[in-house]
N, C-alpha and C positions, 0 to 999 in steps of 0.2 A: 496504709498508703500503697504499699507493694501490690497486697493483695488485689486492689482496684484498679491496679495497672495492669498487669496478669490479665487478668476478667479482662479488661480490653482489649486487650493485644489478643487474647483467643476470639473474641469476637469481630473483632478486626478481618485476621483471619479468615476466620468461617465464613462473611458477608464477602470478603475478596476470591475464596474459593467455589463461593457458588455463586457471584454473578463476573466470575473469570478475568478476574483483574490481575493475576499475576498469571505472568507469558511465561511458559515453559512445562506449565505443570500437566497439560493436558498432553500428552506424549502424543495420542493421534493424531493432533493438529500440529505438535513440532516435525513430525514424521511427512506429514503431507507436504509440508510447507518444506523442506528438505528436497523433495523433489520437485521443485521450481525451478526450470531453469530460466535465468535472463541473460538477455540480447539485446543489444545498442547497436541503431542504425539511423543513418542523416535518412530523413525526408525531404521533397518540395515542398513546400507552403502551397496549394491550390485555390483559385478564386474561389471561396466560398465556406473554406473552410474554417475551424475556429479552433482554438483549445479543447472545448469540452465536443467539438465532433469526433476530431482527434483520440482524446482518451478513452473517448465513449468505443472507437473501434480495437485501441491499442491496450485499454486494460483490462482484457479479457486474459484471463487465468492469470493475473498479476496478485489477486488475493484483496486489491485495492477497488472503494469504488471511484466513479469517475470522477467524484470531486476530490478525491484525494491523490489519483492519478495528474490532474490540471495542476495540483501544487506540489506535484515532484515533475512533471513538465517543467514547470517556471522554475523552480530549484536548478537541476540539472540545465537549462540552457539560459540562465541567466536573468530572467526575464522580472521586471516590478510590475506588469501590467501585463492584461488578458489578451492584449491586441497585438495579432501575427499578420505578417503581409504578404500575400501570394510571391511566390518567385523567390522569397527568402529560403534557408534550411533550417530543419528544428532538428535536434536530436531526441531520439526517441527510444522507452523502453518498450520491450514484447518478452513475454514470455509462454514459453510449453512445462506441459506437466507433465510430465513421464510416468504411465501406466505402470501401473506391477501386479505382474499377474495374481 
């Protein structure tokens, strides 16, 4: 019984380390991801605009894509539903990566 537990737990393992299910281990990407900086700044709501316009322009170098940016949008400003009204404010994430040489 032990033994068959073992054997699973290393294979467990191996299948988690080669299609990168444990966060940390790849140091490259912990390293990159370290130099993210983020930044929080209110917006106007514009006619026209939407959620996924918005993230589609704001999550660029965030490491997220846009649908996962739309639901830390709604997270962070409160939101159960997709629908923003011009003239309102959202709070919004932006981030820069800092180059090294």
């Amino acid at each position: 019984m032990m033994k068959q537990i073992i054997v699973l737990l290393f294979f467990s393992f191996l299948g988690f380390r080669i299609f990168g299910f444990f966060p940390g281990l790849d140091s490259a990407q912990a390293l990159e991801q370290a130099a993210i900086d983020k930044y929080y700044t209110s917006i106007e709501i514009q006619q026209g605009d939407s959620l996924w316009s918005i993230a589609g322009k704001y999550s660029e170098n965030s490491g997220m894509t846009v649908a996962q940016y739309v639901k830390e949008l709604k997270n962070m400003n409160g939101l159960k539903e997709d629908i923003i009204h011009s003239g309102h404010y959202l709070t919004v994430m932006y981030c820069t990566s800092e180059e090294t040489p």
